[in-house]
C-alpha positions in Angstrom: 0.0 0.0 0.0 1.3 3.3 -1.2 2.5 6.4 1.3 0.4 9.8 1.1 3.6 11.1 0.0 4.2 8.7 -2.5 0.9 9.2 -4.0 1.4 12.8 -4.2 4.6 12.3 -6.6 8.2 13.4 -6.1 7.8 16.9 -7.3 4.4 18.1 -5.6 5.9 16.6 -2.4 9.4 18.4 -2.4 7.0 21.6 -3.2 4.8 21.1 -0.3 7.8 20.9 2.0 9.0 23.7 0.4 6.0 25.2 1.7 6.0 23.9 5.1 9.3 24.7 5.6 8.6 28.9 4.8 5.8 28.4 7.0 8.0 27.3 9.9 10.4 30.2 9.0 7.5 32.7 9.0 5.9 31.2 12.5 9.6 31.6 13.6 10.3 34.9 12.9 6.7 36.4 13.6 6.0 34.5 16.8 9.2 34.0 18.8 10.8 37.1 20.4 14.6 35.1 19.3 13.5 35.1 15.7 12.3 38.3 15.8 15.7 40.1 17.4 17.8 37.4 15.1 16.0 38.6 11.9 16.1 41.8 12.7 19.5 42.3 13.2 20.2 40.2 10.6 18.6 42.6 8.3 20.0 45.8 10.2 23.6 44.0 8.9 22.7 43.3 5.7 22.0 46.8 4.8 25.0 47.7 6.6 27.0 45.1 4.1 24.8 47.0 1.2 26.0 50.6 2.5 29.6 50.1 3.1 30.1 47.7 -0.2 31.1 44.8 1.2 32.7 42.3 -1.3 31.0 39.1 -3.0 33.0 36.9 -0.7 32.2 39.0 2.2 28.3 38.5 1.2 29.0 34.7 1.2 30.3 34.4 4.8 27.8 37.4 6.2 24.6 35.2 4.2 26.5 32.1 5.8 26.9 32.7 9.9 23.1 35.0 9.3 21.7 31.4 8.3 23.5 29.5 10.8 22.3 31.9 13.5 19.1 31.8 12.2 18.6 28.0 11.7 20.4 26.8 15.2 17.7 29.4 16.9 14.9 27.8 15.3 16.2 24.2 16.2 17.1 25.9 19.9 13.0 27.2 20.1 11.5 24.0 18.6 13.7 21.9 21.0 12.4 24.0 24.2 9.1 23.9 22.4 8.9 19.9 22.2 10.6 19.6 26.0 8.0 22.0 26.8 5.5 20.4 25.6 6.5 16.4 27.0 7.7 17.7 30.3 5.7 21.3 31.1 7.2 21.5 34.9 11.1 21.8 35.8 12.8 18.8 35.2 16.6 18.3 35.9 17.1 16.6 32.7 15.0 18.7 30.2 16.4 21.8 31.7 19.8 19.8 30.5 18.2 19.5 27.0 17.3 23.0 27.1 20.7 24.3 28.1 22.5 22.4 25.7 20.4 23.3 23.1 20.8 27.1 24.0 24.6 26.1 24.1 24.3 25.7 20.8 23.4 28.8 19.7 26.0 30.9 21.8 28.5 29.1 19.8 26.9 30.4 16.5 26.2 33.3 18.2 29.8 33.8 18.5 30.7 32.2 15.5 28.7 35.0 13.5 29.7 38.0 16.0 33.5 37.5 15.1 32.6 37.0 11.2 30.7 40.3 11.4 33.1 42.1 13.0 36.3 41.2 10.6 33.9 42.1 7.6 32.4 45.5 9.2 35.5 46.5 11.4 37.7 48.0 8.9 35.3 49.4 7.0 33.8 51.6 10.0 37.0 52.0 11.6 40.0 50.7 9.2 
């Protein structure tokens, strides 16, 4: 007996995730408080890379760490989200989860922050 999705057909399937994928990124960055600051400033430095010029390669790490941020804080929100959701009270070994998880976006965090800074550096202050 055939899937749903393999009813559906490669193509229309890969579409539909498509679309259930920008929904997740929407919900993400309209809902959450994280996804809002993340995309904002994420914005705020891409128009800084438009104004001071920054060079095709310097695009390709700034798009790079933006989307790392970006997807680890999604993954850090849906992970509290699911512990949340299994476990709603303080529990010593979701709050591990949940810390490990956040963990992970520090390190992008500061991944991205020392990126930014050799790209925008010299050009505000160089």
């Amino acid at each position: 007996m055939a899937s749903e999705n393999q009813k559906i057909g490669f193509i229309k399937g890969r579409v539909r995730g498509g679309f259930i994928a920008l929904k997740g990124a929407f919900l993400f960055v309209t809902t959450e408080h994280s996804g809002m600051v993340q995309f904002s400033l994420a914005l705020l430095l891409s128009y800084a890379g438009y104004h001071y010029n920054i060079s095709k390669t310097e695009w390709m790490f700034h798009v790079i760490v933006l989307a790392m941020v970006l997807s680890v804080e999604a993954l850090n929100t849906a992970v509290e989200k699911l512990c949340d959701f299994v476990h709603d009270e303080h529990h010593e070994k979701i709050g591990f989860v949940k810390d490990v998880a956040a963990g992970a976006v520090w390190f992008s965090a500061m991944a991205a922050l020392i990126v930014e800074f050799l790209i925008f550096y010299p050009k505000m202050f160089g």
